[in-house]
N, CA, C and O of each residue as an XYZ file, in Angstrom:
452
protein
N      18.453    -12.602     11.823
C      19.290    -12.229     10.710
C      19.552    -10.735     10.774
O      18.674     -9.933     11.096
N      20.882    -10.366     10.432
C      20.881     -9.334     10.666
C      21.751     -8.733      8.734
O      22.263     -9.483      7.902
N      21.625     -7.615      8.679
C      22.105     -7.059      7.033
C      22.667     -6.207      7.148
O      22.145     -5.126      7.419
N      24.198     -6.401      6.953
C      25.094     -5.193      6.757
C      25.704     -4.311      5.517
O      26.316     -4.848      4.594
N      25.570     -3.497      5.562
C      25.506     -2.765      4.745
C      26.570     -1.479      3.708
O      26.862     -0.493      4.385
N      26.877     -1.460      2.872
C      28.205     -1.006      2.250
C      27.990     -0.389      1.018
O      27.270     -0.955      0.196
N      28.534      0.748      0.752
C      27.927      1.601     -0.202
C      29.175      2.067     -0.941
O      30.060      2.755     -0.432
N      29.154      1.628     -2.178
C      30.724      1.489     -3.139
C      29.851      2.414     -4.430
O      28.848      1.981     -4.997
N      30.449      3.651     -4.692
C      30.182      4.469     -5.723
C      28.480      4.418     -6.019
O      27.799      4.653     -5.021
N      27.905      4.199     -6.998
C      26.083      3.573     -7.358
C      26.226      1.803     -6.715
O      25.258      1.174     -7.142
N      26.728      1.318     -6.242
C      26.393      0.010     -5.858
C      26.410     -0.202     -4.297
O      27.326     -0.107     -3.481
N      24.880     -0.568     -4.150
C      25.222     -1.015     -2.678
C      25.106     -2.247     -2.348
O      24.189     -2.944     -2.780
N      25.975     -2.659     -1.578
C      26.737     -4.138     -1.012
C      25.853     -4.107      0.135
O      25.794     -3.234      1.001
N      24.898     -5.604     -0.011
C      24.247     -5.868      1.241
C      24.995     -7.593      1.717
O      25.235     -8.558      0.991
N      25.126     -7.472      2.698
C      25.565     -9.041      3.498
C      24.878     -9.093      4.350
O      25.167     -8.470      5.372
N      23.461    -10.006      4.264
C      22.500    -10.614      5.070
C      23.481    -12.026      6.055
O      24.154    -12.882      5.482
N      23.307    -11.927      7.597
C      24.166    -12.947      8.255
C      23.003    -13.309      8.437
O      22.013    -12.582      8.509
N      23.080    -14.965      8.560
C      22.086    -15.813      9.154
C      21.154    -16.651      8.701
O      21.635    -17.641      8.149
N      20.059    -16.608      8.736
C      19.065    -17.675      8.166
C      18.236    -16.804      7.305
O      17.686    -15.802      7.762
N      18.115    -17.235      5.828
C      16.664    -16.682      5.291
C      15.424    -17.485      5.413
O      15.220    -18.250      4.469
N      14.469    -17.477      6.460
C      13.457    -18.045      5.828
C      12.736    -17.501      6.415
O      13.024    -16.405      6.895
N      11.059    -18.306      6.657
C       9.971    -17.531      6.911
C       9.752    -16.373      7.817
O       8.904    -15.484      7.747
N      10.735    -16.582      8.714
C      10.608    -15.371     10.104
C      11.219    -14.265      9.441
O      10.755    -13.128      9.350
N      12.315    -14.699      8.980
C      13.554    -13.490      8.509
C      13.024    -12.726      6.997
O      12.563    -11.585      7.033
N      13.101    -13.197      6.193
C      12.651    -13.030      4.572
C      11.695    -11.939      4.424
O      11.608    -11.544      3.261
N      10.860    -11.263      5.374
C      10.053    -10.357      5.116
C      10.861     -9.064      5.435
O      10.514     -8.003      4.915
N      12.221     -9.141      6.506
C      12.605     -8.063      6.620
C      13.855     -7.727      5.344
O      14.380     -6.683      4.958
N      13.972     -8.879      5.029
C      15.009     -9.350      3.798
C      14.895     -8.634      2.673
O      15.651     -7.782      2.205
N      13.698     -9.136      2.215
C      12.560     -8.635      1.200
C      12.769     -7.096      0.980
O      13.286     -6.524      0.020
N      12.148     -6.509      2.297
C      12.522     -4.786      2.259
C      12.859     -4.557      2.318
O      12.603     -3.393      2.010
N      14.336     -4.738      2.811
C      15.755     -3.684      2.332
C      16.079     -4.211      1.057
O      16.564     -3.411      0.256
N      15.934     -5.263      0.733
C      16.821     -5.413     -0.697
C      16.040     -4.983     -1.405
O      16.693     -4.172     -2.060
N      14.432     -4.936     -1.970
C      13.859     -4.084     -2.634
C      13.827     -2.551     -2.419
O      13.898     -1.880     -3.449
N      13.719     -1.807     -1.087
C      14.491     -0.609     -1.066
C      15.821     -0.500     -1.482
O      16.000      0.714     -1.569
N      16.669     -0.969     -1.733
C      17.844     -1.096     -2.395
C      17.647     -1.185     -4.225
O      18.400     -0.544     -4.958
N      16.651     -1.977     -4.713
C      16.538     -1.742     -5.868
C      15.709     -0.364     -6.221
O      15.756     -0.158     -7.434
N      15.331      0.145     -5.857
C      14.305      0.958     -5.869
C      15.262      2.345     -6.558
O      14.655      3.314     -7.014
N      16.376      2.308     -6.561
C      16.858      3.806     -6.838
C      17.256      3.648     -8.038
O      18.338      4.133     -8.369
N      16.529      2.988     -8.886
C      16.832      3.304    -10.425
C      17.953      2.624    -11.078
O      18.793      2.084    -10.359
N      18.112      2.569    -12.830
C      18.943      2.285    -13.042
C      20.718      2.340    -13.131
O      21.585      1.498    -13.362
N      20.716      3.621    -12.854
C      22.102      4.132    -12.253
C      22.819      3.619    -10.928
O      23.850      4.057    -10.418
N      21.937      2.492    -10.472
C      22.498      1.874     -9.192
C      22.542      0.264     -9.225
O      21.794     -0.477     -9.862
N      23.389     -0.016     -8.550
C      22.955     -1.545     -8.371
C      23.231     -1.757     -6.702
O      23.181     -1.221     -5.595
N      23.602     -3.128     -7.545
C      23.061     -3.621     -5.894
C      23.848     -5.376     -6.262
O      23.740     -6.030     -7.300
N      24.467     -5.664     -5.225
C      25.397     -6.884     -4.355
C      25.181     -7.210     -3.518
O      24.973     -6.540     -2.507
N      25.130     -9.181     -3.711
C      24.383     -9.657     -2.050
C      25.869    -10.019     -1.754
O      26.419    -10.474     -2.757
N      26.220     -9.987     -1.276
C      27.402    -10.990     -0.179
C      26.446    -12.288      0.523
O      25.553    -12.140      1.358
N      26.784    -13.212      0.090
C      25.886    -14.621      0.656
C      26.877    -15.019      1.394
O      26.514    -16.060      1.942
N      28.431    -14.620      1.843
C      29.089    -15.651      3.045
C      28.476    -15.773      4.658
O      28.819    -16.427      5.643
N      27.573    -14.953      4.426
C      26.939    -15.265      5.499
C      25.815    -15.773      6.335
O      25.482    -15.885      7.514
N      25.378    -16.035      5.058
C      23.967    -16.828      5.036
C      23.927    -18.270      4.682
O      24.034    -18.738      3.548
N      23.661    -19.291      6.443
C      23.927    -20.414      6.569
C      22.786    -21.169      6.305
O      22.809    -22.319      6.744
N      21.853    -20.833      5.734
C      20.303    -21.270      5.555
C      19.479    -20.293      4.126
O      19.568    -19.069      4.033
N      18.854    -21.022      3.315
C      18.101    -20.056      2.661
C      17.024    -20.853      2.221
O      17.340    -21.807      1.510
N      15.829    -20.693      2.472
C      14.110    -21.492      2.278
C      13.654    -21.207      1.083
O      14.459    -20.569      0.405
N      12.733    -21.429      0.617
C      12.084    -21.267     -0.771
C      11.584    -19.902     -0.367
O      11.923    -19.276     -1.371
N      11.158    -19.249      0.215
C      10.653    -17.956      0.457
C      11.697    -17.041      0.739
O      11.325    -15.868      0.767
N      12.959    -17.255      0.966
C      14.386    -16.552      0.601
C      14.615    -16.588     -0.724
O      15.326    -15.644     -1.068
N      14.216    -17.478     -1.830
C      14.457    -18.068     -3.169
C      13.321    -16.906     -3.593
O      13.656    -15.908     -4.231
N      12.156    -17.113     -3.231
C      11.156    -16.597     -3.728
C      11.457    -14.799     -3.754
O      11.152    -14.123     -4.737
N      12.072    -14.232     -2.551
C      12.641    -12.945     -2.393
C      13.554    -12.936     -3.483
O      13.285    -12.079     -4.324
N      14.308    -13.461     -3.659
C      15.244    -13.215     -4.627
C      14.743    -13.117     -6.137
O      15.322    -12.565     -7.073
N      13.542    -13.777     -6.142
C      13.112    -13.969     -7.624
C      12.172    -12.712     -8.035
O      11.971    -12.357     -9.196
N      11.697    -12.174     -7.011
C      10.438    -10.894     -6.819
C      11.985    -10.085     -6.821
O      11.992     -9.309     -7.777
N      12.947    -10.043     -6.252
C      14.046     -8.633     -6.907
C      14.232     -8.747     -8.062
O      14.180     -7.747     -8.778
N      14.551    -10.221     -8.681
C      15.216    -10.223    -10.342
C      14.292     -9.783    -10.916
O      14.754     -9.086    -11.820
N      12.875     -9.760    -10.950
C      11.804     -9.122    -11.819
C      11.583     -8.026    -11.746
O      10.869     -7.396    -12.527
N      12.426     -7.394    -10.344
C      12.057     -6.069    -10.178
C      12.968     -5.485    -11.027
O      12.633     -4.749    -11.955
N      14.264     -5.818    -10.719
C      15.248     -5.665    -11.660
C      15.203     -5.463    -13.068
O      15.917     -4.661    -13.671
N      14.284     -6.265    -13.615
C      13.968     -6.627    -15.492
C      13.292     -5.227    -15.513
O      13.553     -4.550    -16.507
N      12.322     -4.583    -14.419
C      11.521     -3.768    -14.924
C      11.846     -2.564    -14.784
O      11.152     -1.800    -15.455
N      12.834     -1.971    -14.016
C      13.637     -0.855    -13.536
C      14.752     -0.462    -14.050
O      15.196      0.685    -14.105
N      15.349     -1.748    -14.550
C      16.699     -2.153    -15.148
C      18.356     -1.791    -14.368
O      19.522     -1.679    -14.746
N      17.471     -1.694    -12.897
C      18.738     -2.050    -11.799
C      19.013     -3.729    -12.238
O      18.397     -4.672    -12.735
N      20.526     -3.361    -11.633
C      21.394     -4.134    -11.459
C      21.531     -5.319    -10.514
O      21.580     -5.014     -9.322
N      21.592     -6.409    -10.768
C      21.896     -7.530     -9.329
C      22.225     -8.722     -9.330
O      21.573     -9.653     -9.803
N      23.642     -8.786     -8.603
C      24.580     -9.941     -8.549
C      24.565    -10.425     -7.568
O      23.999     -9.663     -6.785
N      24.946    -11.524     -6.979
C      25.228    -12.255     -5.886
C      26.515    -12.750     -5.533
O      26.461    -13.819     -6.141
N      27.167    -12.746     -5.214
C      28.608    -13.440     -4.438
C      29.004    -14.530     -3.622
O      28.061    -15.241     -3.273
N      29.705    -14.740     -3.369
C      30.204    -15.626     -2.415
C      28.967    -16.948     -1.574
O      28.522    -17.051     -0.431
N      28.814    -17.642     -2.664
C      27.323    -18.116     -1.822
C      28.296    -19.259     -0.974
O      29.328    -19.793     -1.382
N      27.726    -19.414      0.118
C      28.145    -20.653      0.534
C      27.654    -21.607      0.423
O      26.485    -21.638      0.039
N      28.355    -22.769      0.714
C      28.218    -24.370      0.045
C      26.491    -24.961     -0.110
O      25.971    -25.740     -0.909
N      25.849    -24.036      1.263
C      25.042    -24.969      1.656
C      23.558    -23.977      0.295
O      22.484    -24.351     -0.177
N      24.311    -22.790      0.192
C      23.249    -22.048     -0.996
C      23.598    -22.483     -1.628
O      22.761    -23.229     -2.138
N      24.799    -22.563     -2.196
C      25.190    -22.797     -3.130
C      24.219    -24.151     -3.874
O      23.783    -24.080     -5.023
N      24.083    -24.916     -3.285
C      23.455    -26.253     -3.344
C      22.012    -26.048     -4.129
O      21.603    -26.315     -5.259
N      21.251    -25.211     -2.513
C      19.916    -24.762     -3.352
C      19.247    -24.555     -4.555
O      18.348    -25.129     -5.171
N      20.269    -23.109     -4.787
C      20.388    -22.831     -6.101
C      20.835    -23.271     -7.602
O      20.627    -22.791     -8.716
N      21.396    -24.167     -7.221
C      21.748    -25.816     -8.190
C      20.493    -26.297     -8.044
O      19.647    -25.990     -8.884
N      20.197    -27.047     -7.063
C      18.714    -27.847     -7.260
C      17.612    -27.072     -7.967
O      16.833    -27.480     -8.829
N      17.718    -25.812     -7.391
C      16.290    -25.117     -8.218
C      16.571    -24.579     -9.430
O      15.674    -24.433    -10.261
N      17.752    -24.247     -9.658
C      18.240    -23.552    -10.987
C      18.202    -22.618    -11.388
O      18.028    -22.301    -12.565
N      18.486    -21.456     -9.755
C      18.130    -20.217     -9.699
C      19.318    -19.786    -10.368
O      19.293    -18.745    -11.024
N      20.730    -20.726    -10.235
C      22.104    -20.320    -10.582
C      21.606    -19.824    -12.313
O      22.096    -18.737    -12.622
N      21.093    -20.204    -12.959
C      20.852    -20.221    -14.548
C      19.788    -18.740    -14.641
O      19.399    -18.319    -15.730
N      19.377    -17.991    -13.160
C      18.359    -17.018    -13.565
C      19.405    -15.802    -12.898
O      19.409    -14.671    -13.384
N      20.174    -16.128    -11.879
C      20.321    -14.801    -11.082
C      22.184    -14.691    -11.407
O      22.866    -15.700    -11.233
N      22.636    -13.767    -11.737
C      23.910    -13.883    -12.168
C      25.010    -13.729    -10.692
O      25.392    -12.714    -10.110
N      25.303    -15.243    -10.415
C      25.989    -15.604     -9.077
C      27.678    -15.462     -9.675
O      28.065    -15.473    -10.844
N      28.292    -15.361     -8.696
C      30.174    -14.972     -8.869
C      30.731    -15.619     -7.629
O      29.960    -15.710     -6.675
N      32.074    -16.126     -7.489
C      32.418    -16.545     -6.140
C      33.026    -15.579     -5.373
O      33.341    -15.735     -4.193
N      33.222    -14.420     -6.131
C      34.265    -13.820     -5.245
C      33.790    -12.135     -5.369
O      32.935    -11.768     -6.175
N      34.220    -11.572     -4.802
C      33.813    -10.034     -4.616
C      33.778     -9.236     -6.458
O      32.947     -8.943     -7.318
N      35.083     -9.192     -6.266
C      35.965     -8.510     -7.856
C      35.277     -8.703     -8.566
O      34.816     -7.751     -9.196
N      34.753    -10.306     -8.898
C      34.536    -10.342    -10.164
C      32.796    -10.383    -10.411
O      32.350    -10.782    -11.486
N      31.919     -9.942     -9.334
C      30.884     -9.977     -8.854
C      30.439     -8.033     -9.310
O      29.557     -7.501     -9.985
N      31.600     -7.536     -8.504
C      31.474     -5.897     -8.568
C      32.044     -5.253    -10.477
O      31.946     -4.152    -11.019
N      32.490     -6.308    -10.850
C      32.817     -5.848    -12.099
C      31.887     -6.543    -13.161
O      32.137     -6.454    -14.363
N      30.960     -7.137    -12.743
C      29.853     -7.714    -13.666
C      28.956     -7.027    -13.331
O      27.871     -7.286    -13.851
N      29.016     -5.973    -12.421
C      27.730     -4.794    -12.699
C      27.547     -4.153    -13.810
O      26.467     -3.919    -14.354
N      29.170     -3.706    -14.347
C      29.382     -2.771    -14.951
C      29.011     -3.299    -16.565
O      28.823     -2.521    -17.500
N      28.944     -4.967    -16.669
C      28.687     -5.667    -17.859
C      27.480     -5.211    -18.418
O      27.065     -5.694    -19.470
């Protein structure tokens, strides 16, 4: 997996390509929590079109940012999930914890909410 990276005013845009799970998810883990880490004046955007796989320990990363989030009071949205996250996150009902968007715009303008 590889994470590319994009830096729009206080928000930085990460797009993880590839698989999240046990191998990948630890390097996952630390950039996107170094990414939360700069306070509330920043946020932070996943781009998911590129992530064709995501494991409960990709789920579990995501859930250790949203708490990080509650306690810092950074910012964090998700985007464009594809079909096959998309799914996941229905079954587990992460969609009801982590504030997901389909499309860029309206993803980068629910920071500002």
């Amino acid at each position: 997996m590889q994470i590319e990276i994009e830096v729009q005013g206080n928000t930085q845009i990460l797009k993880p390509i590839g698989r999240i799970d046990q191998n990948t998810a630890p390097a996952f883990q630390e950039r996107l929590l170094a990414a939360l880490e700069n306070g509330p004046d920043n946020a932070v955007a996943l781009d998911m079109s590129g992530v064709d796989f995501l494991s409960s320990i990709g789920l579990r990363t995501l859930m250790i940012a949203h708490k990080n989030c509650q306690a810092n009071g950074t910012r964090l949205v998700l985007f464009a999930l594809t079909p096959v996250v998309r799914e996941v996150f229905s079954i587990s009902r992460f969609d009801t914890v982590l504030r997901c968007f389909d499309e860029r715009g309206p993803a980068l303008a629910g920071l500002s909410v």
